[in-house]
C-alpha positions in Angstrom: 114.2 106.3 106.9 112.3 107.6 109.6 113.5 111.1 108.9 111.7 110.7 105.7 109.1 109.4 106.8 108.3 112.1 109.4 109.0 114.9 106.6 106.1 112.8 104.2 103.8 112.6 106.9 104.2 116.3 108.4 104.1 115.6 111.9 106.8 116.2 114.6 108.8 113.5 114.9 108.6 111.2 117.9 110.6 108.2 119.6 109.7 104.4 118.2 108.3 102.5 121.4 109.3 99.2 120.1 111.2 98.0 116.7 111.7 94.8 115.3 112.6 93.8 111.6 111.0 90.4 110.5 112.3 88.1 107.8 109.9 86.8 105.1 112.2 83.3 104.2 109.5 82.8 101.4 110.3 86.0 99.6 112.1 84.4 96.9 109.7 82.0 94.8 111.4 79.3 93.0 110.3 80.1 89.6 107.9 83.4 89.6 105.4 84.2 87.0 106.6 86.7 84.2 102.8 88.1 84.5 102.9 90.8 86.9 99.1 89.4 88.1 96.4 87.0 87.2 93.1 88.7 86.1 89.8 87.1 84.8 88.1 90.3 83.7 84.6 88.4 82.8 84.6 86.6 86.3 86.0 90.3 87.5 88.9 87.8 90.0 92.6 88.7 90.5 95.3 87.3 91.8 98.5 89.0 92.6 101.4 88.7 95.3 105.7 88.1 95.8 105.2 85.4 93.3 104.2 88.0 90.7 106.3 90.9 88.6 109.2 89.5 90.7 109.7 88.4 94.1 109.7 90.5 97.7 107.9 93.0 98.9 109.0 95.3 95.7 107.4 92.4 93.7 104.2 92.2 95.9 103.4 96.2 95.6 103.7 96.3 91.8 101.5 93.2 91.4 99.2 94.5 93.7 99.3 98.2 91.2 98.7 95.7 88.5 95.8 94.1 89.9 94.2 97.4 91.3 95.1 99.0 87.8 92.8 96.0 86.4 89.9 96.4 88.2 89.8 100.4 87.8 89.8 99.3 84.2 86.7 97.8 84.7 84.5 100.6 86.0 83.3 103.4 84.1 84.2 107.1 84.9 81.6 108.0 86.4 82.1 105.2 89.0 86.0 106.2 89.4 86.5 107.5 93.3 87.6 111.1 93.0 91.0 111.9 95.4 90.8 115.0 97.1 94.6 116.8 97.1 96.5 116.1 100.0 99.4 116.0 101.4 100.2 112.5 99.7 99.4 113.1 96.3 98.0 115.2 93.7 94.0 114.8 92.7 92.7 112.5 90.4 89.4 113.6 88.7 88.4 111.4 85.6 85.9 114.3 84.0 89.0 116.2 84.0 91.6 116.2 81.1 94.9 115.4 81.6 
């Protein structure tokens, strides 16, 4: 993984100075929502987490998408942040067409 990571990134590799994994024993919620997040669009309030779109950190990211993906909903285009190319991504510009 940290091959890939190094190749994504573009930078010479270099040594880890210190590694540790960490267990998250509360990854697996008894009984998660089937919603992927919450979202009160006229109070403009999310919620969104492990307990969402299914549990650990797989299910944390894409509720967090789903949130985010919410709230951009709510702003015009004109208010949209433009993304300037990168190595990490292609630009986004909503005046432009897809």
């Amino acid at each position: 993984m940290l091959k890939a990571f190094w190749q994504v990134v573009g930078l010479p590799p270099k040594s880890a100075q210190f590694s540790a994994a960490h267990r998250w024993r509360f990854a697996l919620p008894p009984d998660p929502l089937a919603e992927s997040c919450l979202f009160e669009s006229e109070m403009k309030v999310g919620a969104c987490g492990d307990w969402c779109a299914g549990p650990r950190v797989e299910g944390a990211f894409l509720s967090g998408m789903s949130a985010a993906s919410r709230v951009l909903g709510l702003l015009k285009p004109s208010e949209l942040p433009k993304v300037v190319k990168g190595k990490f991504g292609t630009p986004f510009d909503p005046e432009q067409p897809e």
